[in-house]
mmCIF file as gemmi writes it, N, C-alpha and C atoms, coordinates in Angstrom:
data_model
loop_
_atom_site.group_PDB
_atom_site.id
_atom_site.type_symbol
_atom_site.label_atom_id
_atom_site.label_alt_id
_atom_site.label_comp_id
_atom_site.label_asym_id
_atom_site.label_entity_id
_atom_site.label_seq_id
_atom_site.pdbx_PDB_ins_code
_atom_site.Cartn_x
_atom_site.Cartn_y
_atom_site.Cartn_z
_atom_site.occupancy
_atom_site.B_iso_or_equiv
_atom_site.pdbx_formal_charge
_atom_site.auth_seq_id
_atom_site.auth_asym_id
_atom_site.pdbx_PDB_model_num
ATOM 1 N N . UNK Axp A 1 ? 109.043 103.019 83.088 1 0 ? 1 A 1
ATOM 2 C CA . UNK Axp A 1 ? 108.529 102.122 84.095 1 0 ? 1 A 1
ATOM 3 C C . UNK Axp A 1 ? 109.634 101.834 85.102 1 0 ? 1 A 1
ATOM 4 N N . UNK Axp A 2 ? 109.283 101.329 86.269 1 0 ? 2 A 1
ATOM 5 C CA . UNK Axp A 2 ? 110.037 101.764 87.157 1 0 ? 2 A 1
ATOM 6 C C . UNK Axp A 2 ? 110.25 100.216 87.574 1 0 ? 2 A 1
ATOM 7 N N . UNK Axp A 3 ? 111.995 99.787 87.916 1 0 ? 3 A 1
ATOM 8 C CA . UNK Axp A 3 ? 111.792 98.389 88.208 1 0 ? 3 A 1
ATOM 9 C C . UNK Axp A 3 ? 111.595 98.042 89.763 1 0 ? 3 A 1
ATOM 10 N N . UNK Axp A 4 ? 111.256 96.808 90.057 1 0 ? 4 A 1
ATOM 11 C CA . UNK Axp A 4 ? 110.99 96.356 91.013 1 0 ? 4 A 1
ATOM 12 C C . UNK Axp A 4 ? 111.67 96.79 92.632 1 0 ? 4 A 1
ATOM 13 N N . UNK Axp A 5 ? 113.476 96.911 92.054 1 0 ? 5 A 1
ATOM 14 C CA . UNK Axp A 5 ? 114.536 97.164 93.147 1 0 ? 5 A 1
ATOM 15 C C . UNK Axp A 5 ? 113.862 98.841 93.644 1 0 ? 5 A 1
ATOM 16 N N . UNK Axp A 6 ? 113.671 99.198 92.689 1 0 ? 6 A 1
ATOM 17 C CA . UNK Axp A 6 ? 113.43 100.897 92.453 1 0 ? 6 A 1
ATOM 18 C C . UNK Axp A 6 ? 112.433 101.32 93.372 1 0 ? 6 A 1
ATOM 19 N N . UNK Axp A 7 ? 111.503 100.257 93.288 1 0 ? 7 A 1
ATOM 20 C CA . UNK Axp A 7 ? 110.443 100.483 94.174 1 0 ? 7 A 1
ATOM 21 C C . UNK Axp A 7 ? 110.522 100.127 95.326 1 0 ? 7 A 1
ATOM 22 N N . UNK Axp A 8 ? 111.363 98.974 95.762 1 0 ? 8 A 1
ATOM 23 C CA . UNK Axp A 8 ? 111.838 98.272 97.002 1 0 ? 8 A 1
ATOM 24 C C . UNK Axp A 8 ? 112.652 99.464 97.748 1 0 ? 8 A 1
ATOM 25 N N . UNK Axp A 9 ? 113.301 100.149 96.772 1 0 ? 9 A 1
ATOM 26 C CA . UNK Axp A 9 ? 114.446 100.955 97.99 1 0 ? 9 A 1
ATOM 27 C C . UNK Axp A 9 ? 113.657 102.269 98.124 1 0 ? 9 A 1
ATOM 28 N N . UNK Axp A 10 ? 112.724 102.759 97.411 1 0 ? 10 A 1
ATOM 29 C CA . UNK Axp A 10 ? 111.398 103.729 97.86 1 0 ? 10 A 1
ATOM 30 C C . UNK Axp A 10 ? 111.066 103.491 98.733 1 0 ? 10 A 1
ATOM 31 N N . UNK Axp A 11 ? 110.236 102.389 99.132 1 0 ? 11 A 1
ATOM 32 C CA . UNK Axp A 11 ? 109.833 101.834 99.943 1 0 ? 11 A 1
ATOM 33 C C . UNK Axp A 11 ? 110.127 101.66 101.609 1 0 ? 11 A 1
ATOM 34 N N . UNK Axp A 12 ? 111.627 101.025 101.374 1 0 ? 12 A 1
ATOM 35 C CA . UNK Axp A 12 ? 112.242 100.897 102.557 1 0 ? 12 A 1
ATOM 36 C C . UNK Axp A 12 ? 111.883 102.353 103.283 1 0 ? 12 A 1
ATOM 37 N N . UNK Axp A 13 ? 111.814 101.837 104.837 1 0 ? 13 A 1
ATOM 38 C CA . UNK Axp A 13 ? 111.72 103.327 105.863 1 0 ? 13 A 1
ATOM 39 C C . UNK Axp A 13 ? 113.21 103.287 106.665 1 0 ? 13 A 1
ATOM 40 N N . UNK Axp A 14 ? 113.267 104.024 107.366 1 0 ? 14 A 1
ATOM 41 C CA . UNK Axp A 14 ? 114.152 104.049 108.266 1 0 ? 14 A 1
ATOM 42 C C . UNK Axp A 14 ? 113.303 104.505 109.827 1 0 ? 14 A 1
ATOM 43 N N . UNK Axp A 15 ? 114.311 104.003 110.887 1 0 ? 15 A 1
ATOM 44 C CA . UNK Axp A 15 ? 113.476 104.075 112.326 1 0 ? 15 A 1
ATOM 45 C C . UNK Axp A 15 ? 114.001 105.311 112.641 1 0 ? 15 A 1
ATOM 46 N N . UNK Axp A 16 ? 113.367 105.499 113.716 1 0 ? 16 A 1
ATOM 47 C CA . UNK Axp A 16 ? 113.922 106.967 114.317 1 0 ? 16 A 1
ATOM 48 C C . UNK Axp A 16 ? 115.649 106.552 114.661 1 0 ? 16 A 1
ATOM 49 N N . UNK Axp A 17 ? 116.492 105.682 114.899 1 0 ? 17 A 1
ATOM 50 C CA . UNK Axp A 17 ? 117.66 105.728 115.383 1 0 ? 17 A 1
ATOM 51 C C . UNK Axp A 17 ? 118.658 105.837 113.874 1 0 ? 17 A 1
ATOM 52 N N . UNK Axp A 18 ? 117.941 105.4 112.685 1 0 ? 18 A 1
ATOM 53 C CA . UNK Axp A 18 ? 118.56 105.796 111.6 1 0 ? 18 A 1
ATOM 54 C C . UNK Axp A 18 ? 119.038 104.105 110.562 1 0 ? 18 A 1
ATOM 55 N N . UNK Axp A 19 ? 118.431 102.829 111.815 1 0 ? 19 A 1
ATOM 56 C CA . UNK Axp A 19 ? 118.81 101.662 111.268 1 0 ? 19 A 1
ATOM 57 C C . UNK Axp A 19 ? 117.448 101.686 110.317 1 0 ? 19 A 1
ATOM 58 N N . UNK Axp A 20 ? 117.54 101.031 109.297 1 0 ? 20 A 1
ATOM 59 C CA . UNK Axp A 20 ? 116.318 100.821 107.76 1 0 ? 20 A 1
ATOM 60 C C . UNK Axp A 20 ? 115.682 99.149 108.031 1 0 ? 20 A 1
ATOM 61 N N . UNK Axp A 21 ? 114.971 99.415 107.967 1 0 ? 21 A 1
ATOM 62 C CA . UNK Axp A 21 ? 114.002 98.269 108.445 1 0 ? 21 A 1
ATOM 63 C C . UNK Axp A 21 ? 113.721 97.591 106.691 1 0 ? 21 A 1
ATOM 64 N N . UNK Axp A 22 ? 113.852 96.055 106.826 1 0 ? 22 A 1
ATOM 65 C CA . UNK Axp A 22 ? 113.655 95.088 105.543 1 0 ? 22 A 1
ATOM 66 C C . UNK Axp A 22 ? 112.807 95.623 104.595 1 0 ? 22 A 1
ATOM 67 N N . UNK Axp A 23 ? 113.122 95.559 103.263 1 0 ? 23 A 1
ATOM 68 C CA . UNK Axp A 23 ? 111.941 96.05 102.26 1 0 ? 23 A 1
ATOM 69 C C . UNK Axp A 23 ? 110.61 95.147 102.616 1 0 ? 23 A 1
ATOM 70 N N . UNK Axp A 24 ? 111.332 93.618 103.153 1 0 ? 24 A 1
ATOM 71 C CA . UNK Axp A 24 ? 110.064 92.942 103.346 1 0 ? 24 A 1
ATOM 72 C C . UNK Axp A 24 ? 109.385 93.09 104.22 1 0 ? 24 A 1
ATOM 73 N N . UNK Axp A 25 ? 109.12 94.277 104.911 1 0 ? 25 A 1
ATOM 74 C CA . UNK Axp A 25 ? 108.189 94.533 105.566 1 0 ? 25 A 1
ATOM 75 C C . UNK Axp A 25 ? 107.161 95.807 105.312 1 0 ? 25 A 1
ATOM 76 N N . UNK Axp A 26 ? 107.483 96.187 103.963 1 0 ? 26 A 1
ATOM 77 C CA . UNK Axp A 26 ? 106.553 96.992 103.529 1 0 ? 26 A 1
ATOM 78 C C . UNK Axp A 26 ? 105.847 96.049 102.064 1 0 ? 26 A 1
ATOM 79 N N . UNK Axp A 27 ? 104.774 96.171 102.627 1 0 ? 27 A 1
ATOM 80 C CA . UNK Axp A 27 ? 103.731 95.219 101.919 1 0 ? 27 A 1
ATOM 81 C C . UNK Axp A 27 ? 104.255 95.925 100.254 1 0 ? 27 A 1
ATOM 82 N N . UNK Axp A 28 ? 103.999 95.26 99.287 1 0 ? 28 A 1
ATOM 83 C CA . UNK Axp A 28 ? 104.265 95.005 97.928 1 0 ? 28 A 1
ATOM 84 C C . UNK Axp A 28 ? 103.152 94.483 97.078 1 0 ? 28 A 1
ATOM 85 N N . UNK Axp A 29 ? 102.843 95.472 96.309 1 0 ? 29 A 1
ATOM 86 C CA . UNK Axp A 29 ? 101.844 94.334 95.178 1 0 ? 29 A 1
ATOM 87 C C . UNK Axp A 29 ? 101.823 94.444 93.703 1 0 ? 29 A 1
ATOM 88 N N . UNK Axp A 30 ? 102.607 94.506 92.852 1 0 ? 30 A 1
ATOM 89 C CA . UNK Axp A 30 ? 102.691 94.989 91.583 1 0 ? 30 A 1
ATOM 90 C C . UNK Axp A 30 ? 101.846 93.403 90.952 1 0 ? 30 A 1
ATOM 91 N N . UNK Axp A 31 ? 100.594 94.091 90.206 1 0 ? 31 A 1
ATOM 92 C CA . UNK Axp A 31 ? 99.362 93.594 89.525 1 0 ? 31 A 1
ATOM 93 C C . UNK Axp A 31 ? 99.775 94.6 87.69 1 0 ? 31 A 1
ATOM 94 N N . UNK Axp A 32 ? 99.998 93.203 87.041 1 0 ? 32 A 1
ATOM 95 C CA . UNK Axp A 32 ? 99.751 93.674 85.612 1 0 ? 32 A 1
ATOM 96 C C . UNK Axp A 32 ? 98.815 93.002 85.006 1 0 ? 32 A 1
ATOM 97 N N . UNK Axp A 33 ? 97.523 93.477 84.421 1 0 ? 33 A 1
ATOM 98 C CA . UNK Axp A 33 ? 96.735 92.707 84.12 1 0 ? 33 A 1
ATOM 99 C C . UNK Axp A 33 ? 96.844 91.683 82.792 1 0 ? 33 A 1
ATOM 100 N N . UNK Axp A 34 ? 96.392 90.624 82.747 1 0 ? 34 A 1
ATOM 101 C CA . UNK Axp A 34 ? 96.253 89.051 81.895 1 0 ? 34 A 1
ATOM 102 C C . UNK Axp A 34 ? 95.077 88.868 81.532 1 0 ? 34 A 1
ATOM 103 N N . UNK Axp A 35 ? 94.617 89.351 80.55 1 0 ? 35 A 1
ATOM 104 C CA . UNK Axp A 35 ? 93.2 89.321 80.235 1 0 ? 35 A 1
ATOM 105 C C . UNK Axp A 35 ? 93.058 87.933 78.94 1 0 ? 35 A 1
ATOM 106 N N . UNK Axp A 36 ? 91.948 87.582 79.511 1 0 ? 36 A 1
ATOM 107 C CA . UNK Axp A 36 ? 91.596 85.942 79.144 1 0 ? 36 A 1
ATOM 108 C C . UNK Axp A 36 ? 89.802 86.214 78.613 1 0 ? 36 A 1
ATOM 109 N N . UNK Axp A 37 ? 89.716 86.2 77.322 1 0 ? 37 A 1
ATOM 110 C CA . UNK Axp A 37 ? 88.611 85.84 76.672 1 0 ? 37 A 1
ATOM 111 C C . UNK Axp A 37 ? 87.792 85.16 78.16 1 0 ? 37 A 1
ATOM 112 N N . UNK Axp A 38 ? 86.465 85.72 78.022 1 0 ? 38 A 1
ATOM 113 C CA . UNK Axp A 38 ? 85.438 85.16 78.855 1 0 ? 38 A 1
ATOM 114 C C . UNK Axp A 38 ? 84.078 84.951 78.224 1 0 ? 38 A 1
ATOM 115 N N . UNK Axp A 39 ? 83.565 86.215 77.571 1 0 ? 39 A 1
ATOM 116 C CA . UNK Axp A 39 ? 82.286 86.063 77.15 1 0 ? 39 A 1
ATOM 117 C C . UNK Axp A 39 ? 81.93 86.851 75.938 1 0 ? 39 A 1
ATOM 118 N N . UNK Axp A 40 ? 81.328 86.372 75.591 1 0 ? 40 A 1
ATOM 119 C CA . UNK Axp A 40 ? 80.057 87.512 74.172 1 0 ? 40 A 1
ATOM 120 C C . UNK Axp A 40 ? 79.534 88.691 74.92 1 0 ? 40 A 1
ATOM 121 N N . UNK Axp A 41 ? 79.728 89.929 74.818 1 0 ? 41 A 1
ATOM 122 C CA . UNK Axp A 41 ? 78.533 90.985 74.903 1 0 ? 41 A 1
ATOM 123 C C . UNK Axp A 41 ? 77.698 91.047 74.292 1 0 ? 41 A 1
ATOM 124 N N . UNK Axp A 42 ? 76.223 90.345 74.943 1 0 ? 42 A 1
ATOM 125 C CA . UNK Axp A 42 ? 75.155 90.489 73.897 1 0 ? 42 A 1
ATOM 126 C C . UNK Axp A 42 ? 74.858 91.932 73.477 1 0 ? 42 A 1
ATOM 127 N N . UNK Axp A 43 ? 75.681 92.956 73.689 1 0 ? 43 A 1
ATOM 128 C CA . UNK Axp A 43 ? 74.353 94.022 73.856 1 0 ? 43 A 1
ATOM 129 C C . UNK Axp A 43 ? 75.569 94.611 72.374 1 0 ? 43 A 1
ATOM 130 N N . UNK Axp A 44 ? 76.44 94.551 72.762 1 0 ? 44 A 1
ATOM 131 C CA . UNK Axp A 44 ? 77.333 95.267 71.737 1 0 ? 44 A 1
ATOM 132 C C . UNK Axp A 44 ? 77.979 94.078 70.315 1 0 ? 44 A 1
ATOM 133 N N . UNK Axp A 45 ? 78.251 92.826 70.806 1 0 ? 45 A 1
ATOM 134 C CA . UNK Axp A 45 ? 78.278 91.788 69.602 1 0 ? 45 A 1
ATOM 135 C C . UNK Axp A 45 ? 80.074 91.638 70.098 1 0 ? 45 A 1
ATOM 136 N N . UNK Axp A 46 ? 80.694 92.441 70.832 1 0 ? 46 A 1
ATOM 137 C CA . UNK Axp A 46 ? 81.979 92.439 71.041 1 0 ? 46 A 1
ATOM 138 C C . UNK Axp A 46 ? 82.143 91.022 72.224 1 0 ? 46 A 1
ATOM 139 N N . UNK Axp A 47 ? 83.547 90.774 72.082 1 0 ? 47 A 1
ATOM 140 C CA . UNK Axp A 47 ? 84.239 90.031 72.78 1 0 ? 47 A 1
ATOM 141 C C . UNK Axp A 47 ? 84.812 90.585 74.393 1 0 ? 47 A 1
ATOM 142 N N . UNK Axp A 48 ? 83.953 89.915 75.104 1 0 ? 48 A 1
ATOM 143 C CA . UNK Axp A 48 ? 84.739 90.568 76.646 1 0 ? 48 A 1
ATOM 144 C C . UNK Axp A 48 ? 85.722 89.716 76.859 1 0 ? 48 A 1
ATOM 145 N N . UNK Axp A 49 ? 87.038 90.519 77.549 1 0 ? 49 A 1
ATOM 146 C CA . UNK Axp A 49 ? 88.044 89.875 78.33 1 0 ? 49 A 1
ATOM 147 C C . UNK Axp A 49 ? 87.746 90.009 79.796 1 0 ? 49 A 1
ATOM 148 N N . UNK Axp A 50 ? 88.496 89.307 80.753 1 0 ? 50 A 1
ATOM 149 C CA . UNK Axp A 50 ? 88.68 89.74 81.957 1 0 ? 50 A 1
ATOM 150 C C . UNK Axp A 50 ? 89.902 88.925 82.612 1 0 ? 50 A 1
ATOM 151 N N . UNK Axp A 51 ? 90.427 89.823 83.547 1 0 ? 51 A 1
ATOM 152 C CA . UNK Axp A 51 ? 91.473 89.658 84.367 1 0 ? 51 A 1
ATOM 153 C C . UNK Axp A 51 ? 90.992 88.552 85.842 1 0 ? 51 A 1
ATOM 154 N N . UNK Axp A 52 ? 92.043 88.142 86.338 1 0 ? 52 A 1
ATOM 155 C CA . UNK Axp A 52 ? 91.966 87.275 87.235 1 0 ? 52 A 1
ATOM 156 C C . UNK Axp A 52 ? 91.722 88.173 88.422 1 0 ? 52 A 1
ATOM 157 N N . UNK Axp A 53 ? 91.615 89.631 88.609 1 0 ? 53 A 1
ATOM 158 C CA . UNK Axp A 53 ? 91.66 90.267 89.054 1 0 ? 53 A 1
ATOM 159 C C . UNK Axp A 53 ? 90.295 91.106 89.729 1 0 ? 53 A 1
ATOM 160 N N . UNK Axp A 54 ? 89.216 90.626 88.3 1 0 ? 54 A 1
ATOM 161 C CA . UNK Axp A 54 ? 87.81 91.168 88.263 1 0 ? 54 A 1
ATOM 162 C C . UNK Axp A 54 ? 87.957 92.108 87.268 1 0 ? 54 A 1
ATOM 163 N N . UNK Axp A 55 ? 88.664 92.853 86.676 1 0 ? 55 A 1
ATOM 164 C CA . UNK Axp A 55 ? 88.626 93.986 85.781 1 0 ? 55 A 1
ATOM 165 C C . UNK Axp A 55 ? 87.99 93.131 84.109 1 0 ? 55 A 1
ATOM 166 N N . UNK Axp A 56 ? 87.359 93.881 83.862 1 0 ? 56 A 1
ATOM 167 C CA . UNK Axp A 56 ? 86.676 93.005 82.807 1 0 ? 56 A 1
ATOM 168 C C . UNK Axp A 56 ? 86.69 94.3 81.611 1 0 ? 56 A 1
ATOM 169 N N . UNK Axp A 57 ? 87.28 93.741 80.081 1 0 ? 57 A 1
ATOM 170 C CA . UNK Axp A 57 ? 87.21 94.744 79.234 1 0 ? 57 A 1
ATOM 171 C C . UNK Axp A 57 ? 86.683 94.455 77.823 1 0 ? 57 A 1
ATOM 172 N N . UNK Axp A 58 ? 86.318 94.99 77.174 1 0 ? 58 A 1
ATOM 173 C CA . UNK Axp A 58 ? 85.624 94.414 75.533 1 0 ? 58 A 1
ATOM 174 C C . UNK Axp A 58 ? 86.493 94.61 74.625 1 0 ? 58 A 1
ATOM 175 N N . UNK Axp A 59 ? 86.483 93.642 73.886 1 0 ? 59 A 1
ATOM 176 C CA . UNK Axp A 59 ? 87.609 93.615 72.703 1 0 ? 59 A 1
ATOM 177 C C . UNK Axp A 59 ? 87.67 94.557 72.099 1 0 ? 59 A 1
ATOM 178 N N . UNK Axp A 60 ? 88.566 94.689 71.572 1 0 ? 60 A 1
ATOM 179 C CA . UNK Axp A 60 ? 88.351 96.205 69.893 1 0 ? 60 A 1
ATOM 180 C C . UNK Axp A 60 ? 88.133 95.255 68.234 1 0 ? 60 A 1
């Protein structure tokens, strides 16, 4: 897995004159999902999770 800096200095561009423009200006979004008990699946009897995200998954 790749850390955060790792991805920041990927990121960075450089202009045509050769000066590198702020990492903070290349948009960033590292999403790890947090899945939080939500509901019963009636159809299967399993436990759904879902993320704050919308991703929704069934227990094992």
């Amino acid at each position: 897995m790749r850390s955060v800096a790792t991805v920041l200095q990927q990121l960075s561009r450089r202009s045509a004159d050769g000066s590198q423009f702020p990492a903070a200006c290349v948009p960033l979004r590292l999403h790890r999902h947090r899945y939080r008990w939500s509901a019963e699946d009636p159809f299967s009897g399993s436990s759904l999770y879902a993320c704050r995200c919308g991703v929704v998954r069934p227990g094992l």
